[in-house]
KOLKOLVEX-906627 format. One record per residue (C-alpha): x, y, z; residue in one letter. Coordinates in Angstrom, 2 decimals. Layout:
BEGIN
u_v_w_residu
X_Y_Z_A
...
This chain:
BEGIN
u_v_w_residu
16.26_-7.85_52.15_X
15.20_-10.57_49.76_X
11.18_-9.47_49.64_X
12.99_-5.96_48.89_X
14.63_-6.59_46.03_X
11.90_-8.64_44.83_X
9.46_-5.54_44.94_X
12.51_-3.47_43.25_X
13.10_-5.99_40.30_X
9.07_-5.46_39.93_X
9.29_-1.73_39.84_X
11.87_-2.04_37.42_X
10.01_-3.86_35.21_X
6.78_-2.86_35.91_X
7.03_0.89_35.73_X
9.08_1.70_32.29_X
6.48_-1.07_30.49_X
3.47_1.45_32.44_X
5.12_4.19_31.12_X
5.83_2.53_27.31_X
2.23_0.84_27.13_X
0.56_3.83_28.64_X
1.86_6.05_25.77_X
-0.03_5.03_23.03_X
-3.70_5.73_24.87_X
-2.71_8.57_25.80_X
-1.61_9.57_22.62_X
-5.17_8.63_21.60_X
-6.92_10.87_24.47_X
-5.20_14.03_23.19_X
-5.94_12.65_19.61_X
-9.53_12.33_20.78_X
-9.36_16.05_22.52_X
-8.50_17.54_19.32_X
-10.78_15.40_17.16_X
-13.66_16.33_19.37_X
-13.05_19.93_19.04_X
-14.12_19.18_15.14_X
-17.24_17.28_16.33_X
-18.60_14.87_18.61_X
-19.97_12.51_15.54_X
-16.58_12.46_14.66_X
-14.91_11.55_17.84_X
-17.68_8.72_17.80_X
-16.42_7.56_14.04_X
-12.85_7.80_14.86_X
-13.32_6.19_18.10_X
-15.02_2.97_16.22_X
-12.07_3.14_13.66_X
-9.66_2.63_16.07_X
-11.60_-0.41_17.94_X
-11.73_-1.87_14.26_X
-7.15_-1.56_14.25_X
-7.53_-2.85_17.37_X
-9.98_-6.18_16.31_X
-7.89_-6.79_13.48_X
-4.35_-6.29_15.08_X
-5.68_-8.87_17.84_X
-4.97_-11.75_14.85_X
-1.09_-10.61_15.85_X
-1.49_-11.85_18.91_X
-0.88_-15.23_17.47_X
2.18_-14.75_17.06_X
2.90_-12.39_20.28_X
1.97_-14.53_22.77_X
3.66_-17.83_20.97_X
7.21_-15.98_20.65_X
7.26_-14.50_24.16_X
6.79_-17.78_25.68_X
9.26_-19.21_23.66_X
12.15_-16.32_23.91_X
11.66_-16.02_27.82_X
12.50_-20.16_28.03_X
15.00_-20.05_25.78_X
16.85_-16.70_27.43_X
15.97_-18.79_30.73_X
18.15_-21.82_29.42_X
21.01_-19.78_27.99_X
19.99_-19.92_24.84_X
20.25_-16.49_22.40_X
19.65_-18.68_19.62_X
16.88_-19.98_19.56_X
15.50_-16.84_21.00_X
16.77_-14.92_17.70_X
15.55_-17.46_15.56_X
11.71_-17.54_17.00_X
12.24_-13.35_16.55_X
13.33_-13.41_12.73_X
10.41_-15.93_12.21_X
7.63_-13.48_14.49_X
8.31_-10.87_12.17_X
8.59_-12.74_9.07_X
4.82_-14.14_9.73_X
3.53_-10.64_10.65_X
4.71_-8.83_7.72_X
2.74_-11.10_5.22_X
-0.29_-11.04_7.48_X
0.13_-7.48_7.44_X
-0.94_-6.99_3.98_X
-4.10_-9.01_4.00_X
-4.89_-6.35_7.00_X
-4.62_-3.40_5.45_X
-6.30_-4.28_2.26_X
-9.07_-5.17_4.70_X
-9.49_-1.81_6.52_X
-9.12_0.42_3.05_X
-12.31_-2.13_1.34_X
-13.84_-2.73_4.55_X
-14.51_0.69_5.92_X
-17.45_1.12_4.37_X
-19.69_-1.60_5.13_X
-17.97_-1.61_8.72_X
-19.42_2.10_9.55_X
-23.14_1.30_8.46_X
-24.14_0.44_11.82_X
-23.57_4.02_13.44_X
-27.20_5.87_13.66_X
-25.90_9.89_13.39_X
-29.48_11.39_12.31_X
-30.18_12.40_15.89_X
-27.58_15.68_15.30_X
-27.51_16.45_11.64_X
-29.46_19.09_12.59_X
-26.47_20.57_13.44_X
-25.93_23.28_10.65_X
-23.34_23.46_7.82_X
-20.50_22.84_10.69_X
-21.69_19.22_11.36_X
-18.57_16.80_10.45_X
-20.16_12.96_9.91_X
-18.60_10.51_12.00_X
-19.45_7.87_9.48_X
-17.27_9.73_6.70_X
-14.78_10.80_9.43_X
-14.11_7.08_10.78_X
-13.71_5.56_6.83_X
-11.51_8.38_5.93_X
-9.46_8.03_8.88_X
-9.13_4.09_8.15_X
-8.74_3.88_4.97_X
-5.49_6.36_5.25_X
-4.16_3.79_8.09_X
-4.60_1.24_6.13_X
-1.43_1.94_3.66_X
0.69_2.50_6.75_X
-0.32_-1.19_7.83_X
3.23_-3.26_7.46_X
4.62_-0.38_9.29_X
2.02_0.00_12.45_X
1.98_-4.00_12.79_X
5.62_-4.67_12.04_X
6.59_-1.86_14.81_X
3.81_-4.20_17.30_X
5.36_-7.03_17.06_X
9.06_-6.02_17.35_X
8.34_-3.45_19.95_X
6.17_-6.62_22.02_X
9.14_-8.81_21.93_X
11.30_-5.90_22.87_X
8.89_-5.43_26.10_X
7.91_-9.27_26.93_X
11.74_-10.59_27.09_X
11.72_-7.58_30.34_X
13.67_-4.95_28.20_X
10.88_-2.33_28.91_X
13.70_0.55_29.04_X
13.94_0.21_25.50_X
10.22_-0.24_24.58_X
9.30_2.78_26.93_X
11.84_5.20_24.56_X
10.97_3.98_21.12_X
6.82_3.97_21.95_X
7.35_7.55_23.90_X
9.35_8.92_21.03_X
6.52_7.38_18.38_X
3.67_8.89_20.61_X
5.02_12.35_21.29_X
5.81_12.45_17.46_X
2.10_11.59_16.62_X
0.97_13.84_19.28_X
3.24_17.01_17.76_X
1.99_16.08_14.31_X
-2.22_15.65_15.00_X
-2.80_19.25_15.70_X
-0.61_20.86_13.22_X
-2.17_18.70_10.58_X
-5.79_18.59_11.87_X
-5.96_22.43_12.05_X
-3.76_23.05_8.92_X
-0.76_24.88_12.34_X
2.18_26.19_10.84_X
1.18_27.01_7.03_X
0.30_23.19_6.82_X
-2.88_22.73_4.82_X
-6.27_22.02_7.48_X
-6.75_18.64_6.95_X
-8.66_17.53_10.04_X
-9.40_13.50_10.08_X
-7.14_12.66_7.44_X
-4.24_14.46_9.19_X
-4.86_12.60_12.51_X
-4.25_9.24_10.55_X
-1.65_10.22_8.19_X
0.25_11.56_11.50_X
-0.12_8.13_12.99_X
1.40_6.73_9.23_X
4.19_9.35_10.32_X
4.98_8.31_13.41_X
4.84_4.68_13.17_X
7.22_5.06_10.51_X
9.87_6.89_13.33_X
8.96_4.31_15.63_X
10.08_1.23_13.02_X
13.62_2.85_12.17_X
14.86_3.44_15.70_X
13.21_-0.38_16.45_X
14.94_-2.04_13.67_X
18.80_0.10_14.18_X
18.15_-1.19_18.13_X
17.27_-4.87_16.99_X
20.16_-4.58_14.58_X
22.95_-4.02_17.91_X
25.41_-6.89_18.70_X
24.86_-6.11_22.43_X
20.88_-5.68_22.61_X
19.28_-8.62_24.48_X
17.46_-9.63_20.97_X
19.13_-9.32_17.70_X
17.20_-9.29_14.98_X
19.30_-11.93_11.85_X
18.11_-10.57_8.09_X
18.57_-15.04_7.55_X
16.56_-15.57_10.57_X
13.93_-13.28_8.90_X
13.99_-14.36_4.98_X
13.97_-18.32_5.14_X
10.87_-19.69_7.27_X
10.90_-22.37_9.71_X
7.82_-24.10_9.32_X
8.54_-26.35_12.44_X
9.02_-22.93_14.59_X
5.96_-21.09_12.97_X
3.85_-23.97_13.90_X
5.17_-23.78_17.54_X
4.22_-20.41_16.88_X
1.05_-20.87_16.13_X
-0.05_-23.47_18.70_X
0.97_-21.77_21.53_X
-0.43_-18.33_20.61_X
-3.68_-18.99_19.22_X
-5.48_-19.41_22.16_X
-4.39_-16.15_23.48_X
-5.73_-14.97_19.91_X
-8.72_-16.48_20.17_X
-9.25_-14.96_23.53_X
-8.57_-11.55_22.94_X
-10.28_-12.02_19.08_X
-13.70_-12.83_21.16_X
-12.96_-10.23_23.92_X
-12.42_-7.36_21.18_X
-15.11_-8.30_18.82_X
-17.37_-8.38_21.92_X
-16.19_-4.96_22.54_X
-16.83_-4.06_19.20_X
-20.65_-5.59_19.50_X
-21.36_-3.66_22.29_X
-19.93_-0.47_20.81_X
-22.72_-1.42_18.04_X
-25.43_-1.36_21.22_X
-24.08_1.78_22.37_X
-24.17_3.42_18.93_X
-27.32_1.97_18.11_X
-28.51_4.17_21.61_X
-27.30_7.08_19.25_X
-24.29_9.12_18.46_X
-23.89_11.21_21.92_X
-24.00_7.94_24.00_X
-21.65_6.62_21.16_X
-18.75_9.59_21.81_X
-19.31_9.07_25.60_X
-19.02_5.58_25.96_X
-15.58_6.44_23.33_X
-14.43_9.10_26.19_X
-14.84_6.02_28.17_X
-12.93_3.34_26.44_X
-9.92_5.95_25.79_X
-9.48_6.50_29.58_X
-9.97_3.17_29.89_X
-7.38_2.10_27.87_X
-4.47_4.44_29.11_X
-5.25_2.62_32.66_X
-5.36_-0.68_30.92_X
-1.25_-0.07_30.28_X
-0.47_0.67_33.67_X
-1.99_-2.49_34.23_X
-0.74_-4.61_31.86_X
2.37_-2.95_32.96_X
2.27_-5.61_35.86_X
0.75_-8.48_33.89_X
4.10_-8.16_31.44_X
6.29_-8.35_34.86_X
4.42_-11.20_36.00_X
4.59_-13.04_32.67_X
8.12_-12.60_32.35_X
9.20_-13.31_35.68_X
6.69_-16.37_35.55_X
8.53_-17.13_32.02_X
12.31_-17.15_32.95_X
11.90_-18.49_36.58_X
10.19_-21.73_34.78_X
13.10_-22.00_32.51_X
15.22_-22.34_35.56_X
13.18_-24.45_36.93_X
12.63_-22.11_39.75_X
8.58_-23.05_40.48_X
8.86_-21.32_43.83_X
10.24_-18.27_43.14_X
7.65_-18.02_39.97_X
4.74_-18.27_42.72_X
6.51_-16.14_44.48_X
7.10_-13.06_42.63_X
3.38_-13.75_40.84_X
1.89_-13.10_44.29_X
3.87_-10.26_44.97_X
3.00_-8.69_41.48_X
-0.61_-9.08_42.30_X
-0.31_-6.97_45.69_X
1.46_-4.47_44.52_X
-0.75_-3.87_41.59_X
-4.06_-3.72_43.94_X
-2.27_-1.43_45.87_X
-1.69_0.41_42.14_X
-5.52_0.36_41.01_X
-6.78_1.40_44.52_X
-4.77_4.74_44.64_X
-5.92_4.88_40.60_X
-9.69_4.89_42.07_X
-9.59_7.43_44.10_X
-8.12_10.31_42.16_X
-10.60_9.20_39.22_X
-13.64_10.10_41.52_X
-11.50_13.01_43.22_X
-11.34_14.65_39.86_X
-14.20_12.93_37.62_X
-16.07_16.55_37.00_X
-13.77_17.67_34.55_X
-12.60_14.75_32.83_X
-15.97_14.68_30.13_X
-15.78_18.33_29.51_X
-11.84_17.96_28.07_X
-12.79_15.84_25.13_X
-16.55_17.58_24.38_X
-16.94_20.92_22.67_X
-19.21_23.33_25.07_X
-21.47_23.30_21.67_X
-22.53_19.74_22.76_X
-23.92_20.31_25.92_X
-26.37_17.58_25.34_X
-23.66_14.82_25.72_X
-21.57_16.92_28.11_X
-24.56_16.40_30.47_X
-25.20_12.52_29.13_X
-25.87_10.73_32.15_X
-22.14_11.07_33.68_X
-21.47_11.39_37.14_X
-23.28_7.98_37.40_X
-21.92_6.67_34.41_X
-18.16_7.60_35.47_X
-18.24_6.23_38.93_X
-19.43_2.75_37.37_X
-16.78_3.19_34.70_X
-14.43_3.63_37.62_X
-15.11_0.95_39.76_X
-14.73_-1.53_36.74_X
-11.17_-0.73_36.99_X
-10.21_-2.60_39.87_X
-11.52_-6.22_39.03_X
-9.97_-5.70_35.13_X
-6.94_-4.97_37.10_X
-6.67_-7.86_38.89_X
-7.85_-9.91_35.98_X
-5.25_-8.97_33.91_X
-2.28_-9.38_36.42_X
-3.37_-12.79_37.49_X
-3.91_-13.73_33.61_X
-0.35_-12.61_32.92_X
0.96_-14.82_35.62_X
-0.94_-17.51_33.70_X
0.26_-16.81_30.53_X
3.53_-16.30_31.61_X
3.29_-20.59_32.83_X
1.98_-21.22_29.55_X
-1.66_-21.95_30.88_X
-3.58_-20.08_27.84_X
-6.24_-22.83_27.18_X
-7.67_-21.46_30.34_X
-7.35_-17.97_29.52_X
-9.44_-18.49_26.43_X
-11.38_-20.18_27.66_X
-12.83_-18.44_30.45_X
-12.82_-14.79_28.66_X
-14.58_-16.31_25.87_X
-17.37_-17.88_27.77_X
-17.46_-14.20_29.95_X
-17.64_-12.83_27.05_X
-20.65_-14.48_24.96_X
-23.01_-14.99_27.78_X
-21.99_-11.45_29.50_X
-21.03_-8.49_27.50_X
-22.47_-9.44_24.60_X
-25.72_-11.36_25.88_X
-26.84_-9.76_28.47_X
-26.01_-6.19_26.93_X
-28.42_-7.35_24.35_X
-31.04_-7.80_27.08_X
-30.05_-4.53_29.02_X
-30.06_-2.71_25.77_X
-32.55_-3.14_23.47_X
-35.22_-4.77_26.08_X
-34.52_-3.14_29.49_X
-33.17_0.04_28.04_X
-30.55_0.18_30.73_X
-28.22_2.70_28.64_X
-24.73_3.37_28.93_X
-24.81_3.11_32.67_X
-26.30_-0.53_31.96_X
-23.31_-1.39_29.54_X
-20.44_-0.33_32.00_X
-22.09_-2.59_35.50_X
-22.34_-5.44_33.23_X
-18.68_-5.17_31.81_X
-17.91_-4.86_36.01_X
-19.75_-8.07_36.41_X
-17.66_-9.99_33.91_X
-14.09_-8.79_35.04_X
-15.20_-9.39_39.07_X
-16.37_-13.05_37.98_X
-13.29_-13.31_35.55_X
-10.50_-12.12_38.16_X
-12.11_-14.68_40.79_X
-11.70_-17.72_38.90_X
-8.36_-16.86_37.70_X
-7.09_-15.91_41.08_X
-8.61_-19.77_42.19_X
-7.17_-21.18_39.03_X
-3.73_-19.73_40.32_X
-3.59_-20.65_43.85_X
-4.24_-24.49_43.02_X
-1.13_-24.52_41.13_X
-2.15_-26.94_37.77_X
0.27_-24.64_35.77_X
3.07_-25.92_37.64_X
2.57_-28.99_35.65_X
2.25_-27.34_32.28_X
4.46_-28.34_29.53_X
5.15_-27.79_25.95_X
């Protein structure tokens, strides 16, 4: 009876954060569905903008990963205060930062989208849409809806680490399906709205963002939601609690700072292979990161569960429920596997225009099944690292993805790409490699039980 309502309270979690994290990809497949009806160079261009939001929102991370360590002890201990008070200071520290990033991405832009090589299909008439314009048009419209999108992040992640993922599954759904209504009427000018392709996809993200912060701030704002959000809390910093802050989340920055800007690197190698590898490989990362959410789905459980039970001093029932949350979640990515090579054919041709049959033919049966086996070590990789995170253990974390992630993905890509000429097939066995030889350690790391001893 016990084991059973173990796996329930996992479900509980686990699903509605699937469901809340798994909404923004796939807002951004059916974004990329309608953006590659315009072209394929600008899929490619939006596609790069969007791993440049990503890089930069990575910074937030900082203060993420510091405040949902800190609000899961103190709701652990009893204590609502002190996990309002690291809230009001989260958000305080993110708005400022969020400035400095969006005058980044509008004077950025264009010495960011000087690496993409696009000559290989400007052949293509007078219908050809650039994907270098196209990517700093779409980011440089973001960028003055910046306090907004990062503001929204960091509530929202609170919201979802302290295990209230009901109410981060409706406010994300409601932002996504908003943004999703809005891209095609104001790509394609729907409605008697005026055809404004890129720029409507990102001023319908500015939109919907700005939804999703009202109905996050009014629920923040209730007496009887499990974090309030204080308007003191927020306006007078605590330089002792932003330092906390701070030291506990920047090596989870750091981490994911080196993993995304070596995703970024190879997205260079790929677009250096040329603009129709570049809008595969972006076909790629977009499925890749609507799975990602039903995976991190578990790693949030994990991490919270891993976070409260260690407030209560409850060790064994952390190690416990960490285990289970790793089963379950291999169970998850196995059944995930299998309908992705069931139904691979299709899954290309929905995001390429028939006109590009050159990259609807790019290599991608072979390319797809590689894609798809990577799936099941990242899975495990990040379930085990939320378990790890969730005991405060981050130092290792960063550690071992940043070491991955210099000598693998970004080394020995080099090496496959520009002197073995391995392609996009090349790229994808190599990023298996990394999360196979990541998810062991971790897994080791785990079972010896050294965060048992971690303290802060």
């Amino acid at each position: 009876m016990r084991r059973r309502g173990s796996i329930f309270n996992i479900l509980k979690t686990s699903v509605p954060a699937a469901l809340d994290l798994a909404s923004q990809p796939v807002m951004w497949l059916v974004e990329a569905v309608f953006i590659g009806r315009l072209s394929a160079a600008a899929l490619g261009g939006v596609g790069f903008a969007l791993q440049i939001i990503m890089l930069t929102i990575t910074l937030m991370l900082t203060f993420v990963m510091g405040a949902i360590i800190l609000i899961n002890r103190h709701l652990g201990s009893k204590d609502r205060w002190g996990a309002n008070h690291i809230l009001g200071q989260t958000l305080m520290s993110g708005l400022i930062f969020s400035f400095l990033i969006g005058l980044l991405w509008y004077f950025g832009s264009p010495a960011l989208f000087r690496i993409i090589r696009e000559q290989e299909m400007m052949n293509a008439g007078e219908s050809y849409i650039s994907g270098i314009d196209s990517g700093i048009q779409y980011l440089k419209i973001v960028s003055f809806f910046a306090p907004i999108i990062i503001t929204n992040f960091l509530a929202v992640s609170m919201i979802r680490g302290t295990g209230d993922t009901r109410l981060s599954m409706v406010i994300n759904i409601t932002l996504n399906l908003t943004n999703i209504l809005l891209t095609p009427i104001l790509i394609y000018g729907l409605f008697g709205m005026p055809r404004l392709e890129v720029r409507g996809a990102a001023i319908a993200v500015g939109i919907s963002h700005s939804l999703g912060l009202m109905i996050t701030l009014l629920s923040l704002r209730r007496p009887t939601s499990t974090l309030y959000l204080s308007v003191h809390e927020m306006t007078r910093p605590n330089w002792k609690s932003i330092k906390q802050l701070f030291r506990l989340g920047f090596p989870t920055t750091v981490e994911q700072l080196v993993w995304t800007a070596g995703q970024v690197i190879v997205t260079g190698y790929v677009a250096w292979i040329g603009i129709s590898a570049l809008a595969v490989h972006q076909v790629f990362l977009r499925i890749q990161a609507v799975l990602s959410m039903v995976y991190m789905g578990f790693s949030l459980t994990a991490m919270t569960h891993m976070g409260m039970n260690i407030g209560a001093n409850q060790h064994s029932a952390a190690e416990s429920m960490g285990r289970m949350t790793h089963r379950i979640s291999l169970l998850a990515v196995l059944s995930i596997l299998v309908l992705m090579i069931v139904f691979s054919a299709p899954l290309l041709h929905l995001f390429i225009r028939r006109e590009d049959a050159l990259i609807a033919d790019f290599g991608f049966r072979t390319a797809f099944i590689v894609f798809s086996l990577v799936q099941v070590p990242k899975a495990m990789n990040t379930v085990i690292g939320g378990s790890l995170r969730g005991a405060g253990d981050l130092k290792w974390i960063m550690t071992v993805n940043a070491v991955a992630v210099v000598l693998l993905e970004i080394g020995f890509n080099w090496v496959g790409t520009f002197l073995l000429h391995w392609g996009l097939v090349g790229i994808w066995a190599v990023q298996g490699v990394d999360e196979t030889v990541k998810s062991t350690i971790n897994y080791f790391r785990f079972r010896c039980g050294k965060w048992k001893l971690i303290r802060f």
